[in-house]
C-alpha positions as CSV (number, residue, x, y, z in Angstrom):
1,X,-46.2,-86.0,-34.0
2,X,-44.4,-83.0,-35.6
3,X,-45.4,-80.3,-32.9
4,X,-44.0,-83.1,-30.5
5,X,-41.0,-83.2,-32.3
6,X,-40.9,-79.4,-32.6
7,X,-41.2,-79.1,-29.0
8,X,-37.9,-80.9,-28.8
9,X,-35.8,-78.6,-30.6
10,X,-37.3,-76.1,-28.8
11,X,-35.1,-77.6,-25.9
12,X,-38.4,-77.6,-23.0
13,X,-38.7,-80.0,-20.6
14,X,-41.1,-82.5,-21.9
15,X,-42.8,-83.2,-18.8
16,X,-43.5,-79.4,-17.9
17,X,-44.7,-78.0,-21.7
18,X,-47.3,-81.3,-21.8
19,X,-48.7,-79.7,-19.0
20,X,-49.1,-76.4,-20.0
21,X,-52.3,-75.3,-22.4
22,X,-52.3,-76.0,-25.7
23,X,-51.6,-72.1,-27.1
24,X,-48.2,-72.2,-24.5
25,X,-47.3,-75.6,-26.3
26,X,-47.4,-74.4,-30.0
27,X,-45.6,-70.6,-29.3
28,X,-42.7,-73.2,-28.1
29,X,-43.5,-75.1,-31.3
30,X,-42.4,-72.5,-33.3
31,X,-39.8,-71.9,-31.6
32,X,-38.6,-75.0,-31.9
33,X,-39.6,-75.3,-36.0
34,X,-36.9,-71.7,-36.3
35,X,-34.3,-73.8,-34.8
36,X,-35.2,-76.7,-36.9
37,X,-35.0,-75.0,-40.4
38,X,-32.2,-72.7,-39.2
39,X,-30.2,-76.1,-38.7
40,X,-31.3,-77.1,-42.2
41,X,-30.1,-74.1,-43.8
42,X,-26.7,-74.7,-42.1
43,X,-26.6,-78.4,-43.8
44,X,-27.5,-77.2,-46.9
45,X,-24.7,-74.0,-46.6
46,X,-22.2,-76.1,-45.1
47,X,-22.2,-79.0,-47.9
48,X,-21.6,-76.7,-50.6
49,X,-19.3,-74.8,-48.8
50,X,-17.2,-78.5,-47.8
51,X,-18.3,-79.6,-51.7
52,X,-15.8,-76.6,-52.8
53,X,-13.3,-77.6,-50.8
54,X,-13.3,-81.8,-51.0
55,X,-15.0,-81.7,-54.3
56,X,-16.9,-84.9,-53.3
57,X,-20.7,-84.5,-52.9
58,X,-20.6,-87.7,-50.1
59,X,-17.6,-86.1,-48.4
60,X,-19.3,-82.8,-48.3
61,X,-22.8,-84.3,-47.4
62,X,-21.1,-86.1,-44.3
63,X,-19.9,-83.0,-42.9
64,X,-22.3,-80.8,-43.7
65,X,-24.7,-82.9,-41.6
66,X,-22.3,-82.7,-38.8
67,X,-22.1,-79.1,-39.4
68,X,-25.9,-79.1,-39.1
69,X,-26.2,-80.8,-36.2
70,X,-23.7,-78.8,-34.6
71,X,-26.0,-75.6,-35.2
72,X,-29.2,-77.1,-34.3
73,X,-27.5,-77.9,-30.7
74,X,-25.8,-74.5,-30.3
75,X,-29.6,-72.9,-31.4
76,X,-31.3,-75.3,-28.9
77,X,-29.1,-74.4,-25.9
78,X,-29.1,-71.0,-26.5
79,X,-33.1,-71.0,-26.9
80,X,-33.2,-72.8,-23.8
81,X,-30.9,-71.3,-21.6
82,X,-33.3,-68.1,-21.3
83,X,-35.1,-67.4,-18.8
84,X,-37.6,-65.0,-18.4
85,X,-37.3,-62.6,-15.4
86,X,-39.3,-59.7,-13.8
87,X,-37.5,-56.7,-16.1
88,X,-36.6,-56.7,-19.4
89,X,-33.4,-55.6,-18.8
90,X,-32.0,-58.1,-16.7
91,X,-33.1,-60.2,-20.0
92,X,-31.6,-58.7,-22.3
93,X,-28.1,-59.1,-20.5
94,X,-28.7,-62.6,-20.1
95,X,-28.8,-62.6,-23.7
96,X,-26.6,-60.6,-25.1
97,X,-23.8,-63.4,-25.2
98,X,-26.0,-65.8,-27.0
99,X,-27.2,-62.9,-29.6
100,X,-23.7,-62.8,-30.3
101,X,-23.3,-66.2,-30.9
102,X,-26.0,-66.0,-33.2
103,X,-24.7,-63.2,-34.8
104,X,-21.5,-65.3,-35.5
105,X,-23.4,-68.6,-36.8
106,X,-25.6,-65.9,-38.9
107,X,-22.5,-65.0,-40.7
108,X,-21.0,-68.3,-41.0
109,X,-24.5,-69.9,-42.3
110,X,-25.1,-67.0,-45.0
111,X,-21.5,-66.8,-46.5
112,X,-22.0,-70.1,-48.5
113,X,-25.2,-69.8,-49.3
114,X,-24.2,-66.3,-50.5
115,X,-21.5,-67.6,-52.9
116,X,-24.0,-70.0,-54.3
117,X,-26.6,-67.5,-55.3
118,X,-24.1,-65.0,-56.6
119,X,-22.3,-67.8,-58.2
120,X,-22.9,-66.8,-61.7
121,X,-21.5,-63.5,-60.8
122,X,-18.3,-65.0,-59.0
123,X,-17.5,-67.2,-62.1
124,X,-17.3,-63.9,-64.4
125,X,-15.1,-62.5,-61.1
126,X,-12.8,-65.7,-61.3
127,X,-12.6,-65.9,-65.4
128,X,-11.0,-62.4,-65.3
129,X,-8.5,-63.2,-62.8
130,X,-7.9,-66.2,-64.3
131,X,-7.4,-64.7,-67.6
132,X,-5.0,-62.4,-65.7
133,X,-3.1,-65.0,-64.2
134,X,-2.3,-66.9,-67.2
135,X,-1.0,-63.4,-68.5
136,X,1.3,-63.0,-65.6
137,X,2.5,-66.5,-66.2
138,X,3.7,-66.5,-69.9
139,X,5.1,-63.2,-68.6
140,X,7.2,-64.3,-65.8
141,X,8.2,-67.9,-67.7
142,X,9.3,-65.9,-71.1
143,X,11.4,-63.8,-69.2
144,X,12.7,-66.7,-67.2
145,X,13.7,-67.9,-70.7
146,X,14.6,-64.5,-71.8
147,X,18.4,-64.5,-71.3
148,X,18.7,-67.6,-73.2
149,X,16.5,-66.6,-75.9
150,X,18.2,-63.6,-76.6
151,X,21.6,-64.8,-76.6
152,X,21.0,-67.6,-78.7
153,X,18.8,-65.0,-81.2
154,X,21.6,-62.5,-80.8
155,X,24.0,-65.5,-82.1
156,X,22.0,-66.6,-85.1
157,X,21.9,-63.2,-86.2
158,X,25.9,-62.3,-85.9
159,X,26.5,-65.6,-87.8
160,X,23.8,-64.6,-90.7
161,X,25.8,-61.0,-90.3
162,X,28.9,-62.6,-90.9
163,X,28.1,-64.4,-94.4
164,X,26.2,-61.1,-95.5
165,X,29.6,-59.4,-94.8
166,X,31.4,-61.7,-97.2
167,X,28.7,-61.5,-100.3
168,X,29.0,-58.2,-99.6
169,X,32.9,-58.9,-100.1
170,X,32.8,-61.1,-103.0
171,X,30.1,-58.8,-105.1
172,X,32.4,-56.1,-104.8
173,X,35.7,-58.0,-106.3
174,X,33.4,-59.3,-108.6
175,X,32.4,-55.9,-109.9
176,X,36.3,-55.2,-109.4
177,X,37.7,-57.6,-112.1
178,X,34.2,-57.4,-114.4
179,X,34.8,-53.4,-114.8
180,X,38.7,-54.0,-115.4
181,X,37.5,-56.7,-118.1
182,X,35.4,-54.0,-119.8
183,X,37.8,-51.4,-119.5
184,X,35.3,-49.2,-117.7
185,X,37.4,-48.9,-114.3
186,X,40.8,-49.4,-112.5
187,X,43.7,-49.6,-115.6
188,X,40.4,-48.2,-118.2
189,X,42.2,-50.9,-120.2
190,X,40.3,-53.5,-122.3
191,X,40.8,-56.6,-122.1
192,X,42.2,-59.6,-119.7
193,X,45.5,-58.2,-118.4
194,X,47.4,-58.6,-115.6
195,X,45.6,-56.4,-113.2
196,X,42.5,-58.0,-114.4
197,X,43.9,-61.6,-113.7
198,X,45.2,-60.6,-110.2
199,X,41.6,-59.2,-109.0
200,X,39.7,-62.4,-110.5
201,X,42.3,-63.7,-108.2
202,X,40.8,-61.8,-105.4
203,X,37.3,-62.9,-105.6
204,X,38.0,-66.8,-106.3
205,X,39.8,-66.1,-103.2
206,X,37.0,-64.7,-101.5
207,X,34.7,-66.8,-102.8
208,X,36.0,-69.8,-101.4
209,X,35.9,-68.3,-98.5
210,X,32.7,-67.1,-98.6
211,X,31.5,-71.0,-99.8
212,X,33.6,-71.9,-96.5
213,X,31.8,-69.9,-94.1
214,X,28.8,-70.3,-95.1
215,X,28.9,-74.0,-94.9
216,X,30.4,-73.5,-91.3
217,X,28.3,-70.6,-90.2
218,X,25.1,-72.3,-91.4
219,X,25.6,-75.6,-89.4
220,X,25.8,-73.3,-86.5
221,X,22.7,-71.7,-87.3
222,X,20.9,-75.0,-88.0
223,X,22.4,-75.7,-84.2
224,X,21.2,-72.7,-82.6
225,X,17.6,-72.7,-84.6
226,X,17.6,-76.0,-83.1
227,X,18.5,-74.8,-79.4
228,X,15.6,-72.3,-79.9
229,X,12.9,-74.4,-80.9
230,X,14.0,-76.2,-77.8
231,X,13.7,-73.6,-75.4
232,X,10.3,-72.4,-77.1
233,X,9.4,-76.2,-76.2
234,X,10.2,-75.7,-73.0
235,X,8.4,-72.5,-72.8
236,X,5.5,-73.7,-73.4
237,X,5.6,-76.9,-71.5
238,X,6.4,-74.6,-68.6
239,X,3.2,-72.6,-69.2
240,X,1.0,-75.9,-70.3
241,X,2.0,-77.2,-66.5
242,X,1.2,-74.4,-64.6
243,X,-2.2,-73.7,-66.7
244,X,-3.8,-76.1,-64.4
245,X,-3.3,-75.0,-61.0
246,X,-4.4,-71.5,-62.3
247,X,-7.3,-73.5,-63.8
248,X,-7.7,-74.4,-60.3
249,X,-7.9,-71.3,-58.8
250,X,-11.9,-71.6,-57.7
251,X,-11.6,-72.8,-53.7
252,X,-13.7,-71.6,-51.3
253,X,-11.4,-68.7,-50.4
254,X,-10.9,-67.8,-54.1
255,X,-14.5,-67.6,-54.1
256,X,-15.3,-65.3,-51.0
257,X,-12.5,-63.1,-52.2
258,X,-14.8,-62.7,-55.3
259,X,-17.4,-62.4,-53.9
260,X,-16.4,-59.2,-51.7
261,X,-15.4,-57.4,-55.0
262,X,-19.5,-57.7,-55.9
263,X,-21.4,-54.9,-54.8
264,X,-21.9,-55.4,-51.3
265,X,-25.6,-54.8,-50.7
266,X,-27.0,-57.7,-51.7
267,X,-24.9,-60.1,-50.0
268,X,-25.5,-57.7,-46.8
269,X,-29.3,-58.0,-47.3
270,X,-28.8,-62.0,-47.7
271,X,-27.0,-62.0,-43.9
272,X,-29.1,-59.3,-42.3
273,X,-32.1,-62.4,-43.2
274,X,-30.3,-65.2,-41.9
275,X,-29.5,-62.9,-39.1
276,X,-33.1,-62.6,-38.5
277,X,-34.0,-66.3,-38.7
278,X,-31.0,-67.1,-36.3
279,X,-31.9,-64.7,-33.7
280,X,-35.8,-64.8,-34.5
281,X,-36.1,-67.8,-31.4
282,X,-34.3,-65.3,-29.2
283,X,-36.3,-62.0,-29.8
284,X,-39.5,-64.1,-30.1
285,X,-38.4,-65.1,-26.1
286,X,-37.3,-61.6,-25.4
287,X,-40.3,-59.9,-26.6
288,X,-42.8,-62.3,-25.4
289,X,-44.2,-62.5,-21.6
290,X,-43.7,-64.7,-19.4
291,X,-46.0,-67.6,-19.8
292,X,-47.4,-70.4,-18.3
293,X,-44.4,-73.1,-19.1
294,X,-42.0,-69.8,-18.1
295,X,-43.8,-69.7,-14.6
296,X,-43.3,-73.4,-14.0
297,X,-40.0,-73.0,-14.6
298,X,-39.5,-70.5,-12.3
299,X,-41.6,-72.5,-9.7
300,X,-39.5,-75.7,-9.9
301,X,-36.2,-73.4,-9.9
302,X,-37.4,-71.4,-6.6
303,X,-38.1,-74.6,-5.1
304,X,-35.2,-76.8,-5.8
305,X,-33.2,-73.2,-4.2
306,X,-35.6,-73.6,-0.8
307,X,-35.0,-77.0,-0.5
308,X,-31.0,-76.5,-1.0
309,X,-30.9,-73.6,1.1
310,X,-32.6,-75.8,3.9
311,X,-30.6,-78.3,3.5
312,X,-27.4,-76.5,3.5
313,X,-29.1,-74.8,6.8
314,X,-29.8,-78.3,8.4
315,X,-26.2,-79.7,7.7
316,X,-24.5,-76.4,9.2
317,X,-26.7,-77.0,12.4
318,X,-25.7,-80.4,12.8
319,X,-21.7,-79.5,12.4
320,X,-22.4,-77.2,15.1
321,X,-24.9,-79.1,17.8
322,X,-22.1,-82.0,16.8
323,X,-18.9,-79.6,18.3
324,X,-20.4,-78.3,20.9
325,X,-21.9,-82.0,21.8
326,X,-18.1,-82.8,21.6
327,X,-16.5,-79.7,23.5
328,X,-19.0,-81.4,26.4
329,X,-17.6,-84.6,26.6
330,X,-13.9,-83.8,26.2
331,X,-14.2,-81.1,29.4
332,X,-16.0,-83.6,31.4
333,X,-13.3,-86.3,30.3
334,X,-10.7,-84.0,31.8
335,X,-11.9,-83.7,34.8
336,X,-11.6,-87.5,35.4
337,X,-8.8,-88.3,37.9
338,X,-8.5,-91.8,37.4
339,X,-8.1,-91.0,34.0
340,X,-5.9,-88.3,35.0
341,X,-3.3,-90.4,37.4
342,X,-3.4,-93.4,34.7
343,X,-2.0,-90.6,32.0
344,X,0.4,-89.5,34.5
345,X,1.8,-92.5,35.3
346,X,2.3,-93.8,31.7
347,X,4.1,-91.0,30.8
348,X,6.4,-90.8,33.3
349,X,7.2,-94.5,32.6
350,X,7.8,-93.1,28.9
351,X,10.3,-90.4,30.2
352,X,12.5,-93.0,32.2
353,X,12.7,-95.0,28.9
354,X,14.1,-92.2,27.0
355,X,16.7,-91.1,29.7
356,X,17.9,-94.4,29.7
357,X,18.3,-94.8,25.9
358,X,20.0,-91.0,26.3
359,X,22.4,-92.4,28.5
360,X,23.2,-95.5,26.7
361,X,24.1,-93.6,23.2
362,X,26.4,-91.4,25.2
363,X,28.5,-94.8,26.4
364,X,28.9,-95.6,23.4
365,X,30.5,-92.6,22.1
366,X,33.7,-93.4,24.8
């Protein structure tokens, strides 16, 4: 049951191989088993591959099966198609079109599979770029936040400059009139004159304006702090909505691109087998002579062209026994005068008809 099977996807014509000895029917077994299990591998590759794009195992399941029976009917044709002939030459340019198509569905089968044993490897890969991606991101949305940042910092800052001014002030007329009281500077007198009366003065003055602008100065800090904290808020909701799609950043593509910044011999190793188990139905036909089931083949080929040329012979024969046949009658037709006068006459009778409707048009035209 499972050589018959086998025998199938080796593409043969049922009716021929069961013919054929037992040894000619299990080399075509094989044959048929490598383009079995190379169809299998393609499932298996092509679900994962599909399962990192749709992230749905039955989605990726579906298609990979249609994936895998795509390659099994690619591998059967091409295993098929061959045909052994008298040099190896001739052959090998027969299949040189479907090595290349191997070639292709080599590459295309391994690259998945690839990803998924390295996969450990392509996570590290992704976590750094990851890591430098979310970098990049606070970067770019704190300086898109920048300008306001800053002005708003630089704002909080010349209103706290602007109160330290005035202490500044109001310490030093304080000082002023405590000196003059002591008699230690300005008049040297002691005591609570008139010059000391005038600069207490001074700093009352000053310190109500001082008590003024501080009340004003810090409502406007309170305002900007507040601005502030909103634009970190934003800030950070900025960078908290974009964390995800970088978060993301582990497609199939994101993944290949990984995986060509690993080392590149392993992953070459891993296609040059797969290479090998696509193209192993086609060297094993290549290398191998030309067999029983082959020299059936090649009988019922060579036949159906005898029979075709024959017939194409036969049917050029008959067009030209037919002509000639034809060219026969049609001379001795001629030669009939009966025939002859009865042509005559009606065509004369044809000619008198049109002079007359000649004439009659040219009547009218008085």
């Amino acid at each position: 049951m499972l050589k018959q099977f086998f025998l199938v996807c080796s593409g043969t014509d049922k009716n021929i191989i069961e013919s054929c000895s037992n040894g000619e029917q299990n080399k075509y077994a094989g044959i048929g088993a490598t383009v079995f299990f190379t169809a299998v591998m393609a499932f298996i590759a092509g679900s994962y591959a599909l399962y990192t794009v749709f992230d749905n195992i039955y989605t990726a399941i579906f298609f990979g099966f249609i994936w895998g029976l795509l390659i099994f009917n690619l591998d059967r044709f091409i295993v098929s198609t061959i045909r052994k002939r008298d040099g190896f030459g001739s052959e090998f340019i027969q299949a040189t079109p479907r090595i290349a198509l191997a070639i292709i569905i080599a590459i295309v089968i391994s690259k998945p599979l690839e990803i998924k044993i390295f996969e450990k490897e392509i996570n590290t890969v992704l976590l750094k770029e990851k890591n430098a991606m979310a970098l990049s991101n606070k970067k770019e949305v704190a300086n898109y936040f920048k300008t306001d940042l800053d002005k708003n910092k630089a704002q909080i800052e010349s209103l706290k400059s602007e109160i330290t001014k005035k202490e500044k002030e109001v310490n030093t007329l304080y000082q002023t009139y405590i000196t003059e009281a002591e008699g230690t500077a300005g008049t040297k007198k002691l005591g609570k004159g008139p010059v000391f009366k005038e600069k207490i003065a001074k700093h009352d003055l000053a310190k109500t304006e001082l008590d003024t602008l501080r009340k004003t100065n810090l409502a406007k800090i309170a305002e900007a702090e507040k601005l502030s904290k909103t634009l970190q808020a934003d800030l950070d909701k900025k960078v908290t909505e974009t964390q995800p799609i970088i978060d993301g950043f582990d497609g199939l593509m994101a993944r290949i691109n990984a995986l060509d910044k690993l080392p590149w011999l392993p992953s070459f190793f891993i296609m040059l087998l797969f290479l090998a188990i696509e193209t192993s139905p086609i060297i094993a036909k290549l290398l191998s002579q030309k067999g029983e089931y082959d020299f059936k083949i090649e009988d019922l080929e060579t036949a159906m062209k005898a029979t075709l040329a024959q017939d194409k012979y036969q049917r050029d024969l008959l067009v030209k026994t037919s002509a000639l046949m034809h060219d026969k009658v049609y001379e001795d037709i001629a030669s009939d005068k009966d025939l002859y006068n009865l042509q005559r006459k009606k065509a004369t009778e044809l000619l008198e008809l049109q002079a007359h409707n000649f004439v009659e048009k040219q009547k009218k035209t008085f």
